[in-house]
C-alpha positions in Angstrom: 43.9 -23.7 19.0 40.8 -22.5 20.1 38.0 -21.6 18.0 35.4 -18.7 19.4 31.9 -18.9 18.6 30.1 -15.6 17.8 25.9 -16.0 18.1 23.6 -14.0 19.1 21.6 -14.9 21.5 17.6 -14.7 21.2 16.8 -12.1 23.1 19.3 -9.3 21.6 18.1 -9.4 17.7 15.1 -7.1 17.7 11.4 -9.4 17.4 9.6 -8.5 14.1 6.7 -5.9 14.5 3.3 -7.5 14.4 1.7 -6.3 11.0 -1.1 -3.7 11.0 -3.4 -5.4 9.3 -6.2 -2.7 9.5 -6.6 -1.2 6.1 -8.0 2.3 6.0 -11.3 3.6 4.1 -10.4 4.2 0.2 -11.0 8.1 0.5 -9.1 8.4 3.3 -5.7 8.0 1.2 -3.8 10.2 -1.2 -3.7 7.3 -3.6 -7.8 8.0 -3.7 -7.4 12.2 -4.2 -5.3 11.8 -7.0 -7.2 9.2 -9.0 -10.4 11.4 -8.4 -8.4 14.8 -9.5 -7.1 13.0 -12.3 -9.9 11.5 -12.9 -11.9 14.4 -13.2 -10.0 16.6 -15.2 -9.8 13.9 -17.6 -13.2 13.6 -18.3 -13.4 17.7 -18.4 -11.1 17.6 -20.9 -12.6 15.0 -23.0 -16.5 15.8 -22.6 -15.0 19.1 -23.6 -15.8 21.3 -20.6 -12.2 22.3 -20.7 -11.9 23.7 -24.8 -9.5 21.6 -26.5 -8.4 22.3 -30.2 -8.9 18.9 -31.9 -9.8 15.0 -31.4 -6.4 13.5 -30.0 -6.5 15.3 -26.5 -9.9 14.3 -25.7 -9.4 10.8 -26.5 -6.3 11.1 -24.7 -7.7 12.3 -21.6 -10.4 9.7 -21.8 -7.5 7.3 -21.9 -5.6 8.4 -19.0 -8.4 9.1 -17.2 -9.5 5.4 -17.2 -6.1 4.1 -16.6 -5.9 5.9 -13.5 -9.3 4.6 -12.1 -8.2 0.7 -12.9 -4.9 1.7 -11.4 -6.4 2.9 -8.2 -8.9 -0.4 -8.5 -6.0 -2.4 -8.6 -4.0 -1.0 -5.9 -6.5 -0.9 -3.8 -7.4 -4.9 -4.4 -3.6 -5.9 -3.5 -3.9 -3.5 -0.4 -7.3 -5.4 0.9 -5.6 -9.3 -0.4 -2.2 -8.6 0.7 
């Protein structure tokens, strides 16, 4: 009985890319447009620019509109440490 042995050798399994590790300019990326946009039409909304009936959807907007700018902040710090 003989037993057969399958390995691969080291040269056929494909060698792992080298990272990229440059990390491209904050407003060069979509992530960056669509905090600004959001940004911005959050704080239209809640300085009132855009007419609102009520409190709620200003504060609202306010709210939203600073969640997406800490979001971005903390995407953008795991991008730069990681």
């Amino acid at each position: 009985m003989d037993t057969v042995q399958t390995t691969t050798p080291a040269a056929a399994t494909p060698a792992a890319a080298p990272a990229d590790t440059a990390v491209k300019p904050g407003y060069k990326t979509t992530e960056f447009w669509m905090t600004a946009g959001a940004t911005v039409v959050g704080l239209a909304i809640a300085s009132g620019i855009v007419p609102e009936t009520g409190m709620w959807p200003k504060i609202v907007a306010l709210v939203v509109s600073a969640f997406a700018a800490m979001g971005y902040t903390v995407s953008r710090t795991a991008v730069k440490n990681g």
